[in-house]
C-alpha positions as CSV (number, residue, x, y, z in Angstrom):
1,X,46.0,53.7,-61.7
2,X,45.7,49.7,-61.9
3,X,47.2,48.3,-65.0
4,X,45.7,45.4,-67.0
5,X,47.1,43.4,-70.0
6,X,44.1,41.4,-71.7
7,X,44.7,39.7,-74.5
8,X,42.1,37.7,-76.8
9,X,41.9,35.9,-79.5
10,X,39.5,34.8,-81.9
11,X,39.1,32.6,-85.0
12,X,36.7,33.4,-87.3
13,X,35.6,30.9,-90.4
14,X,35.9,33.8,-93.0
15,X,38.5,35.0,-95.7
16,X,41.1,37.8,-93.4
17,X,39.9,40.4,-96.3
18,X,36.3,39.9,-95.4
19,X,37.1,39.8,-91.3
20,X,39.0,43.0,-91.8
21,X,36.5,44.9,-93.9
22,X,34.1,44.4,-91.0
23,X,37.0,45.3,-87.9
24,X,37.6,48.4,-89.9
25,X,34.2,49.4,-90.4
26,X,33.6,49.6,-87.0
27,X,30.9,52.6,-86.9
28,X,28.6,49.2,-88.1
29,X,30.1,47.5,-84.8
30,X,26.5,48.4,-83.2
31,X,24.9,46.5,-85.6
32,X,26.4,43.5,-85.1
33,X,28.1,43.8,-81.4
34,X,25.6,43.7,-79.1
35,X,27.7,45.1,-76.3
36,X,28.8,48.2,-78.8
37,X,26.5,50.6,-78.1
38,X,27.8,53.8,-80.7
39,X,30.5,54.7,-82.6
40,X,31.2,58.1,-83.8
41,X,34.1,59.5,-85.5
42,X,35.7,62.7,-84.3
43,X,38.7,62.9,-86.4
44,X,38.8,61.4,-89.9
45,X,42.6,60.8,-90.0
46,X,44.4,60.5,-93.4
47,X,43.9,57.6,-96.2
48,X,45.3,55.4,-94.7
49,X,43.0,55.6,-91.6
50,X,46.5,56.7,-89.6
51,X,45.4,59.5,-86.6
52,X,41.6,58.2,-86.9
53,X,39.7,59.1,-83.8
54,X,36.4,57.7,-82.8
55,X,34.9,57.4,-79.6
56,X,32.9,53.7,-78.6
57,X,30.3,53.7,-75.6
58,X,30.2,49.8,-74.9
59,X,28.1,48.2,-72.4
60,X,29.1,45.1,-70.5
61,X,28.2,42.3,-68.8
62,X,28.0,44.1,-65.4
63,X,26.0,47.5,-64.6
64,X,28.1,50.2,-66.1
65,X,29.3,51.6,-69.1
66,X,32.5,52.3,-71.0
67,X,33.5,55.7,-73.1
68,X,36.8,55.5,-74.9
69,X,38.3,56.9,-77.5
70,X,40.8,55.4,-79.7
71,X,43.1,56.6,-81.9
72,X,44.6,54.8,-84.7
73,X,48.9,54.8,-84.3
74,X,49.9,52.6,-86.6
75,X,48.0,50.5,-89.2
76,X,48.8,47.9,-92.5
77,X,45.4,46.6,-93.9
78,X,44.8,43.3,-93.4
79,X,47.3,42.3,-91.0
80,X,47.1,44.9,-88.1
81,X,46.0,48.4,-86.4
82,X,47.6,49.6,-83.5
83,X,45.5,52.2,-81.1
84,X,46.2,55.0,-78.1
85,X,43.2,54.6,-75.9
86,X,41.9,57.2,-73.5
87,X,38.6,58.2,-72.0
88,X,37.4,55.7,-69.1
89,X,40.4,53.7,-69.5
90,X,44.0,54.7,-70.9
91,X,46.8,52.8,-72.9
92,X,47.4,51.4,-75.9
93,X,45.5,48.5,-78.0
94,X,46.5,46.0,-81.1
95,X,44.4,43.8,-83.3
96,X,46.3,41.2,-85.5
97,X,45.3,39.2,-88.6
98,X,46.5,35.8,-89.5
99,X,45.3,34.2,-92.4
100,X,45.1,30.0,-92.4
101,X,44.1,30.1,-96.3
102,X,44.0,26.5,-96.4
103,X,41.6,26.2,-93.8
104,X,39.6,29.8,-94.8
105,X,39.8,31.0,-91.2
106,X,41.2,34.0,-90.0
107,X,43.1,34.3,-86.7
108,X,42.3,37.8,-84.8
109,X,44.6,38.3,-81.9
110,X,44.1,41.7,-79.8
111,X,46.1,42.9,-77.0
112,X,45.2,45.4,-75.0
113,X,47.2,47.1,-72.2
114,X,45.1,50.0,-70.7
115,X,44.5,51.3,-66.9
116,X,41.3,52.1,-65.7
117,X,40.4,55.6,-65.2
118,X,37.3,56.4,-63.4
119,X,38.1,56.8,-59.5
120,X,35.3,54.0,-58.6
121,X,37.2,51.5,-61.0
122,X,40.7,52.3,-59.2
123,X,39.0,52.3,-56.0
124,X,37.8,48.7,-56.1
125,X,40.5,47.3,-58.8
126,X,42.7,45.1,-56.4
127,X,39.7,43.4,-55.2
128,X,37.6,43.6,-58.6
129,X,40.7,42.9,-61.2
130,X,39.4,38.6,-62.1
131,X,35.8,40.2,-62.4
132,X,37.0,43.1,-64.7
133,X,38.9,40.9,-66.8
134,X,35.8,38.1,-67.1
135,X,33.6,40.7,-68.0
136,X,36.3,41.7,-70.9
137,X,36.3,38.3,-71.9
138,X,32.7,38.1,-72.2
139,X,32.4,40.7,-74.2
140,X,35.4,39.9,-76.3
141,X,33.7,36.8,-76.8
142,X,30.6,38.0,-77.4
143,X,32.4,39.8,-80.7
144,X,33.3,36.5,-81.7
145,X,30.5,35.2,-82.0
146,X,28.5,38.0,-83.4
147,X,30.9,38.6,-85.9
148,X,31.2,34.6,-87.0
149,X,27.2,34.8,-87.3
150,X,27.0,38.4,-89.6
151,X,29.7,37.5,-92.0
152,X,27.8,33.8,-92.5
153,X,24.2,36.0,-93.0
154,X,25.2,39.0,-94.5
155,X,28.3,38.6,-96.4
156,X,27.0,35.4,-97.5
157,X,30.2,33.9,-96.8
């Protein structure tokens, strides 16, 4: 199966307790992501959120649809959560917080490093690989953005 490492980052003119309330609430992505398109939890994991399973059908920028399913490995609020990823695409995934406190921005770095899954994907990945990895930039970017523009309306930030 192809491999792809994507990595993204994003800065986001918010406190990191405020930017992380909303990553970790994601089953409210949809309201705010455009590209999210549900969220529902399958395993509630402990406290702490470890072994947290929920499975995210996202649309993208291209025809077709993504179902994966994540599962939280590893996870210290407000400064990271690690995930296993399988469903359409396989691997593992990492979102990061920095706080610039002087500057009330918060630095959200994610890495992902996954393999696609569906038989048309792995077919055509060689050939396809830039415009899979623009599309997940344009939806990465998309997050960005949305996210910037909820916490300014309805966190009042």
């Amino acid at each position: 199966m192809p491999e792809f490492s994507l990595n993204t980052n994003w800065l986001i003119p918010a406190p990191i307790e405020a930017v992380w309330s909303c990553l970790i609430d994601t089953e409210n992505w949809p309201f705010w992501w455009k590209y999210v398109i549900s969220v529902e939890e399958i395993e509630p994991g402990d406290a702490s959120g470890l072994n947290n399973i929920r499975r995210y059908c996202w649309r993208t920028c291209l025809p077709y649809t993504l179902t994966l399913n994540l599962c939280v490995t590893e996870i210290q609020p407000c400064r990271f959560v690690a995930v296993k990823v399988d469903g359409d695409l396989q691997g593992y995934g990492r979102c990061q917080l920095c706080s610039d406190s002087a500057n009330h921005y918060t630095q959200v770095k994610y890495k992902w490093h996954v393999q696609t899954c569906r038989p048309w994907m792995n077919q055509f990945a060689t050939l396809a690989a830039p415009v899979f990895a623009w599309n997940h930039d344009r939806v990465m970017k998309s997050g960005e953005e949305s996210l910037i523009r909820y916490l300014s309306t309805v966190k009042n930030l």
